[in-house]
PASEBA-1860 file (N, C-alpha, C; in nm, 3 decimals):
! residues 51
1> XXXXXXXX> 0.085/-0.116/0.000/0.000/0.000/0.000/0.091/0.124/0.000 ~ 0.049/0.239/-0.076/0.132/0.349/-0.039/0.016/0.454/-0.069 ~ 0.094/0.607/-0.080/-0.014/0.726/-0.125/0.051/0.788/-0.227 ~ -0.028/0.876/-0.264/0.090/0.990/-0.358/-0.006/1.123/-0.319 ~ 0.169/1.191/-0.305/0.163/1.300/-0.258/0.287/1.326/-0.238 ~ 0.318/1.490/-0.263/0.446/1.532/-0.277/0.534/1.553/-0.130 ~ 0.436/1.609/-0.029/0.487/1.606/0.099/0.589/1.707/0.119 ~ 0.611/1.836/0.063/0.662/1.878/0.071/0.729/2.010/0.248
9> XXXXXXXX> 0.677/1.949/0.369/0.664/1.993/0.445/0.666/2.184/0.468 ~ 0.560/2.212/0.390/0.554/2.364/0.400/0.533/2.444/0.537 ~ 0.524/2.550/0.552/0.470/2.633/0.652/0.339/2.636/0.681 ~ 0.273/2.638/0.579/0.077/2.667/0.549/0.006/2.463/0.546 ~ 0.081/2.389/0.533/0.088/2.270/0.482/0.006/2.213/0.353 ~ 0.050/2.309/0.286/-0.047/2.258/0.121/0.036/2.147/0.051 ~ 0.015/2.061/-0.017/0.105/1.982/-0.040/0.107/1.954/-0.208 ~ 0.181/2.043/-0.238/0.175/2.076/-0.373/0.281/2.159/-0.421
17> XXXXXXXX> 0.301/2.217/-0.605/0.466/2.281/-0.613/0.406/2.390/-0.568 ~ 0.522/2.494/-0.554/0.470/2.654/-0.503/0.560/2.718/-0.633 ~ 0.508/2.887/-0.626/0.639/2.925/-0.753/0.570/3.081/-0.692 ~ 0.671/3.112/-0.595/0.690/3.275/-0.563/0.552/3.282/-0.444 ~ 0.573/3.171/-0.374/0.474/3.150/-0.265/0.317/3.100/-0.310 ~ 0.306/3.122/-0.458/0.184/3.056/-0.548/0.162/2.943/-0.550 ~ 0.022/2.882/-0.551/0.033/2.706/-0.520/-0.011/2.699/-0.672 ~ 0.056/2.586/-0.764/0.020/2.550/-0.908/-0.017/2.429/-0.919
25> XXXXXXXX> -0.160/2.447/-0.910/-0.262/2.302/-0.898/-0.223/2.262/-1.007 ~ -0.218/2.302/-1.151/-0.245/2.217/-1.260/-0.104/2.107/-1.258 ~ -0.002/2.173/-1.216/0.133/2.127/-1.241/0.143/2.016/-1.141 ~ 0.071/2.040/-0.998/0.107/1.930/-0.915/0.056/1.819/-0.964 ~ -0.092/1.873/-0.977/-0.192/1.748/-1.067/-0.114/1.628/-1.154 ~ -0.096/1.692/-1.248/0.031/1.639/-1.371/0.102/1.530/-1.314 ~ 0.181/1.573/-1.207/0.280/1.553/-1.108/0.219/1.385/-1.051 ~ 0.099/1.437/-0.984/0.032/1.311/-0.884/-0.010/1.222/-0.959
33> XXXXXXXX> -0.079/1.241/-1.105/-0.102/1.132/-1.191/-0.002/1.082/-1.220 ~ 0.117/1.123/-1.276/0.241/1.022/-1.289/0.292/0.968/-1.233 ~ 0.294/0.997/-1.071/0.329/0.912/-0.933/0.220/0.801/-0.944 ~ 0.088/0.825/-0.973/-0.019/0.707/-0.948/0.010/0.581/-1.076 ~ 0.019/0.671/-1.155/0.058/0.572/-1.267/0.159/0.463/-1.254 ~ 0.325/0.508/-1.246/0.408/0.463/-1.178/0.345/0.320/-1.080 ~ 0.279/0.366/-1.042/0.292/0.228/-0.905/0.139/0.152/-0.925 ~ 0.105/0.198/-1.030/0.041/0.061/-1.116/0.122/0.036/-1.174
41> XXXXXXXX> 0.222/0.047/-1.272/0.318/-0.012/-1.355/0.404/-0.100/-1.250 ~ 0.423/-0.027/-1.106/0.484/-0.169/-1.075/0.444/-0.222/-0.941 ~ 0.237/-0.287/-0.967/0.174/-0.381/-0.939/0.169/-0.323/-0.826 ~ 0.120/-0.194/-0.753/0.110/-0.156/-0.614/-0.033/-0.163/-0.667 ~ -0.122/-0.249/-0.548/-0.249/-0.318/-0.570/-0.360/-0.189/-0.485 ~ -0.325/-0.084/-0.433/-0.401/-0.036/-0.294/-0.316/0.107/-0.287 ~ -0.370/0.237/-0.354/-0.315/0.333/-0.317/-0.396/0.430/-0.275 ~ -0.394/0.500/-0.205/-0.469/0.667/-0.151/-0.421/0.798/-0.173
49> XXX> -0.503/0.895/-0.219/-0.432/1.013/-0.209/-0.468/1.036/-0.131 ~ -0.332/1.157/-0.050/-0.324/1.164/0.036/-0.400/1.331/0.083 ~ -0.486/1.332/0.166/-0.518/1.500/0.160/-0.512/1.571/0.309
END
């Protein structure tokens, strides 16, 4: 089992990229589907995002 999520231990705790203190949903998005993808490709049966 695992999650995806970037975890980036912020101040505000959003967990996502930032760019000049800006949070960029579309980019993290991008980001978390290719982590999810990833670990179907290698047979992780049980994942959560993490919120």
């Amino acid at each position: 089992m695992c999650d995806v999520a970037l975890d980036p231990y912020t101040d505000h705790g959003h967990d996502g990229l930032l760019k000049n203190k800006e949070i960029l949903n579309d980019e993290t998005v991008k980001i978390l589907v290719r982590q999810a993808n990833y670990r179907l490709k290698w047979d992780v049966i049980f994942w959560l995002p993490q919120i």
